[in-house]
C-alpha positions as CSV (number, residue, x, y, z in Angstrom):
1,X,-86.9,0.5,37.6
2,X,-85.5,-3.3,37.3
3,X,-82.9,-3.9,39.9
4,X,-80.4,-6.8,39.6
5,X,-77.7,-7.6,41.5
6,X,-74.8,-10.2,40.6
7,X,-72.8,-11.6,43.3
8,X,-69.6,-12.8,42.0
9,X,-65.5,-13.2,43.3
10,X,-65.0,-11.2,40.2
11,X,-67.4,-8.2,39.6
12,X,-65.6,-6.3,37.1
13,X,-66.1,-9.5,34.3
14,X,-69.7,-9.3,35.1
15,X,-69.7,-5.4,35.2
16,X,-68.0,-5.3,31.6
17,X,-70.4,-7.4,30.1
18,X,-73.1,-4.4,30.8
19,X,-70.9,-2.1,29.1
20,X,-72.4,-2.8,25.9
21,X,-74.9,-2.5,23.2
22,X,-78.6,-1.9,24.0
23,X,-78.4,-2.6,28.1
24,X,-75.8,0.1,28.3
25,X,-78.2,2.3,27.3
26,X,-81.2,1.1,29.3
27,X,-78.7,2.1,32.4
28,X,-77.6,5.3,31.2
29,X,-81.4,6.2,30.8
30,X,-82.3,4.6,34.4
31,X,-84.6,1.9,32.7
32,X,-82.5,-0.6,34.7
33,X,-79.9,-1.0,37.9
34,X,-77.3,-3.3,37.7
35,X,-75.1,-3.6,40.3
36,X,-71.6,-6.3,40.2
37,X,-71.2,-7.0,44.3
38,X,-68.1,-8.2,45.5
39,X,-68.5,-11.4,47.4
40,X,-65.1,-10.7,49.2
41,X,-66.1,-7.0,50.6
42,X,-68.1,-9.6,53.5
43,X,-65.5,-11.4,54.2
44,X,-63.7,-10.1,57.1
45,X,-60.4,-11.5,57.9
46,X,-57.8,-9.6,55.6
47,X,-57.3,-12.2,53.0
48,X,-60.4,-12.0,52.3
49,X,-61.1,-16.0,51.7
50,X,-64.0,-17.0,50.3
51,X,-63.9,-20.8,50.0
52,X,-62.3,-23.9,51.8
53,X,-61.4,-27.8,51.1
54,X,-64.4,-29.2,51.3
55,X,-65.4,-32.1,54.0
56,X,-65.5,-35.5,53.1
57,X,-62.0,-35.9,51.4
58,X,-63.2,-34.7,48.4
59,X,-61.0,-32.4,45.8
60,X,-61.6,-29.0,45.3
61,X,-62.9,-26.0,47.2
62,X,-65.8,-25.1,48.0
63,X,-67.6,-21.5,48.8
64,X,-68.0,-20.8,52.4
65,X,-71.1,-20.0,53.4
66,X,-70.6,-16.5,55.8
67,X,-70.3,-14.4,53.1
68,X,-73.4,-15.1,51.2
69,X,-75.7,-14.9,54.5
70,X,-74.1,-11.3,55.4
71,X,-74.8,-9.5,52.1
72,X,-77.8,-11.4,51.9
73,X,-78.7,-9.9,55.4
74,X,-77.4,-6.5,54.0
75,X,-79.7,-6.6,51.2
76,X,-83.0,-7.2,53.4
77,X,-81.7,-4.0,55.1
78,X,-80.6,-1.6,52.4
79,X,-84.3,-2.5,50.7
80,X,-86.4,-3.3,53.9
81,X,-87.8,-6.5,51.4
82,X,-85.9,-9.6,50.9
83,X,-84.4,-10.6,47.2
84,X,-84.9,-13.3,45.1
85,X,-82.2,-15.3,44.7
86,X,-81.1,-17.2,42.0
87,X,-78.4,-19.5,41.3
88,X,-76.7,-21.1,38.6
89,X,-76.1,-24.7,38.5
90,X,-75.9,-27.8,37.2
91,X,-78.4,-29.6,39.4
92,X,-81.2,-26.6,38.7
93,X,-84.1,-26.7,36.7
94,X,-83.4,-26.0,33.0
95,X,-83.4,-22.5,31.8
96,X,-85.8,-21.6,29.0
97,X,-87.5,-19.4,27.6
98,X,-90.9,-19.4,30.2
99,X,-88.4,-18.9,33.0
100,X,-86.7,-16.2,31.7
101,X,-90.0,-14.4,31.2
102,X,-91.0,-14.8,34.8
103,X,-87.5,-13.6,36.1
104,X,-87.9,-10.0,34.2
105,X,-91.3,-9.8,35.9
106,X,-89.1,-10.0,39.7
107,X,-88.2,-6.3,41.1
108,X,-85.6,-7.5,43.4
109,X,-83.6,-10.2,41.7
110,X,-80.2,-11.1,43.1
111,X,-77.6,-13.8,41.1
112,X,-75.1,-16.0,43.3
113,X,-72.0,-17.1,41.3
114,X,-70.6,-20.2,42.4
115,X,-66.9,-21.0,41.5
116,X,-64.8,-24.2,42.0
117,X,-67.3,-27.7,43.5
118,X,-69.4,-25.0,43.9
119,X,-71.1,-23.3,47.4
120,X,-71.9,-24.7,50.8
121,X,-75.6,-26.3,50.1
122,X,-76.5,-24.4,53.4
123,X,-77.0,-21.3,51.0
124,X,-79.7,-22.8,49.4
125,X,-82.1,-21.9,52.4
126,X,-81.9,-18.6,50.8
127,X,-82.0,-19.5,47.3
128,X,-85.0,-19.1,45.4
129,X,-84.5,-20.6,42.5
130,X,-81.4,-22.4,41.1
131,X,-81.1,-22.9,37.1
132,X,-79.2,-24.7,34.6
133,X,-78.8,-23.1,31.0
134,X,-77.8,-26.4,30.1
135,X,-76.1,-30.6,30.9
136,X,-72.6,-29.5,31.2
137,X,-70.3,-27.7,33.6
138,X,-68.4,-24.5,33.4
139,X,-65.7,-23.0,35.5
140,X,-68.1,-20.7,37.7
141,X,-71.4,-19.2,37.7
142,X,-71.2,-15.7,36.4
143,X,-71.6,-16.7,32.5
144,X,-74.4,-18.4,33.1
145,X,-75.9,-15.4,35.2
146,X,-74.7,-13.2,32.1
147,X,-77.0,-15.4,29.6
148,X,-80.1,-15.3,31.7
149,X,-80.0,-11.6,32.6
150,X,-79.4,-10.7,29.3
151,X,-82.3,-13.2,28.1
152,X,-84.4,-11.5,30.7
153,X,-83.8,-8.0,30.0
154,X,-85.5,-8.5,26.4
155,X,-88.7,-8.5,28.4
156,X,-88.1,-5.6,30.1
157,X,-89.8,-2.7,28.3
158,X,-87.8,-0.2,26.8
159,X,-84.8,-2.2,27.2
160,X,-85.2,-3.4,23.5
161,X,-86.3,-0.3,21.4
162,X,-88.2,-2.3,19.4
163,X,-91.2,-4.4,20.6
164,X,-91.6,-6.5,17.6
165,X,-88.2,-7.1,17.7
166,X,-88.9,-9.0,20.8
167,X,-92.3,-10.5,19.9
168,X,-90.8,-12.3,16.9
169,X,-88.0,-14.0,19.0
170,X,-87.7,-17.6,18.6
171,X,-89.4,-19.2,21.5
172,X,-91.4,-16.2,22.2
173,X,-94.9,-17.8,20.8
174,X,-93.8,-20.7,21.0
175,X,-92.0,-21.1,17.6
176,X,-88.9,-20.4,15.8
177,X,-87.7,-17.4,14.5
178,X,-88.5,-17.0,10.8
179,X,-85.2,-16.6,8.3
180,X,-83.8,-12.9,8.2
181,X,-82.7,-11.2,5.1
182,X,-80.9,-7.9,4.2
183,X,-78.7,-5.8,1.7
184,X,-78.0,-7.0,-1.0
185,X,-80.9,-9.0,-2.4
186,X,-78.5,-11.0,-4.1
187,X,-75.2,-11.8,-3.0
188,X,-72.8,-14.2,-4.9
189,X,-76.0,-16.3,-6.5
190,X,-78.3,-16.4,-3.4
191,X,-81.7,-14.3,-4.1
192,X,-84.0,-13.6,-0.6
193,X,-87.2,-14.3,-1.8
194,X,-89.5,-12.3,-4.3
195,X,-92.0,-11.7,-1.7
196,X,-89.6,-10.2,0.8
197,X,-89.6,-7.2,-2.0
198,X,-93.2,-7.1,-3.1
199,X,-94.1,-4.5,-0.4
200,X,-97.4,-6.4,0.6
201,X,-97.2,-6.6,4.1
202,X,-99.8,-9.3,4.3
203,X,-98.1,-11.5,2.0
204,X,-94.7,-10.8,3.6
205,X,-96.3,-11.5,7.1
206,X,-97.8,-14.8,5.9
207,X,-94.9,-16.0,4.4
208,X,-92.6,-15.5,7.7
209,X,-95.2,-17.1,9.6
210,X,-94.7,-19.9,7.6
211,X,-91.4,-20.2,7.9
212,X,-91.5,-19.9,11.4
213,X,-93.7,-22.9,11.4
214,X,-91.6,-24.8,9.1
215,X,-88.4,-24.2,10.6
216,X,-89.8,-25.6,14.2
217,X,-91.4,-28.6,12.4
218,X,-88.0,-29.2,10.7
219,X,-85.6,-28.5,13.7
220,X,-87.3,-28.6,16.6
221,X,-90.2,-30.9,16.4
222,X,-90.9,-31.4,20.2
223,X,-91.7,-27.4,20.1
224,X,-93.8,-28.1,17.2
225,X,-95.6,-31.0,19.1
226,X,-96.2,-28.9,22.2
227,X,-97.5,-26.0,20.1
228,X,-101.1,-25.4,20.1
229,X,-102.4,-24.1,16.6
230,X,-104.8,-22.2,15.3
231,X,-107.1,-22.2,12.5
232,X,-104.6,-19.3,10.9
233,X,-101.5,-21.9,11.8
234,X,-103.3,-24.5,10.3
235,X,-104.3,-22.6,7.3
236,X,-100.2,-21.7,6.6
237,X,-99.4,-25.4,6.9
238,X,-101.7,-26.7,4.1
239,X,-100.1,-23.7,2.2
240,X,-96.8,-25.3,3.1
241,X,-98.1,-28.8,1.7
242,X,-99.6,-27.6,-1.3
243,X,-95.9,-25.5,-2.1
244,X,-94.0,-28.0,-1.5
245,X,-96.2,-30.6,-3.6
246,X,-95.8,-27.7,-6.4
247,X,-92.2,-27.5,-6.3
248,X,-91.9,-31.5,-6.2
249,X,-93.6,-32.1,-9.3
């Protein structure tokens, strides 16, 4: 079973997040543990503080360092291993798609939320890993965590019901998604495309390979760059040519 921990001031916002769509059901069928830990329950004076005015005359507060170090002693005791720690923040190494992979593949992950200038950089000697999802700032650390598990639980088997569902993710191969059609075929003028409901599943599979292909090339050519291709990719992109040539003449 995947067990995460979040440690946050404000466990229930994480804990409602899990409430939810596919994730609540991996935990009602035990595929997965998640558990929201209150930061304050190891704090021990009886308001409970969990940050103070930072040194150096700087504004804002920052998160003291005592509580952090006692559930993360806690933890090695509960489990008898030690966890692996990540934390959000802006100074990390940028969240993406190889990472998140790597994380799902960790049996003991624990998240730290930061709030306010952030926590005491003496936690970081217990910090595993620390991650940005991105070059801005937000109020505290538990949305990112919420995007990241969330990404990572996709690789968790059974979490998803369907695998393919996963496989075809954008990023997952290295590529965009391909474009996604449904009921009705044609809605106010816009027809998916004949092939989509000619039933030949080779033809339908070559066709959203190319669009996959197409749609990196057009929007995110440093993935395209990066990708490695093969003789199949290659094949699909003089297809591409050769339509698009058609259609221009």
């Amino acid at each position: 079973m995947k067990k995460i921990e979040v440690v946050s001031i404000f466990p229930n916002f994480v804990s409602q997040y899990f409430s939810f769509g596919v994730i609540e059901k991996a935990l009602k069928k035990d595929i997965i543990d998640i558990k929201s830990i209150n930061l304050r329950d190891y704090t021990h004076d009886k308001h409970k503080i969990t940050d103070k005015p930072g040194y150096g005359g700087n504004s804002g507060m920052v998160m003291i360092p005592e509580p952090f170090f006692e559930y993360y002693d806690d933890y090695k005791k509960r489990e008898n291993k030690k966890p692996f720690v990540v934390m959000p923040s802006p100074q990390g190494i940028k969240f993406d798609n190889e990472i998140s992979k790597s994380l799902s593949e960790k049996d003991n992950l624990v998240f730290f939320c930061g709030r306010y200038e952030g926590i005491d950089n003496r936690v970081n000697e217990i910090v595993d890993l620390e991650v940005s999802i991105g070059d801005f700032v937000l109020t505290g650390g538990e949305l990112p965590t919420l995007l990241m598990v969330d990404s990572l639980l996709r690789f968790v088997p059974e979490v998803v019901g369907n695998k393919n569902s996963v496989k075809n993710d954008s990023f997952y191969n290295g590529l965009l998604d391909f474009n996604h059609y449904t009921r009705p075929s044609n809605f106010r003028g816009g027809q998916i495309p004949e092939v989509l409901l000619s039933g030949d599943h080779k033809k339908i599979e070559n066709f959203q390979k190319k669009q996959s292909l197409l749609n990196t090339a057009l929007k995110r050519p440093d993935l395209f760059l990066k990708k490695e291709l093969d003789n199949q990719d290659k094949k699909l992109i003089l297809e591409i040519i050769q339509e698009l040539q058609n259609n221009a003449e």
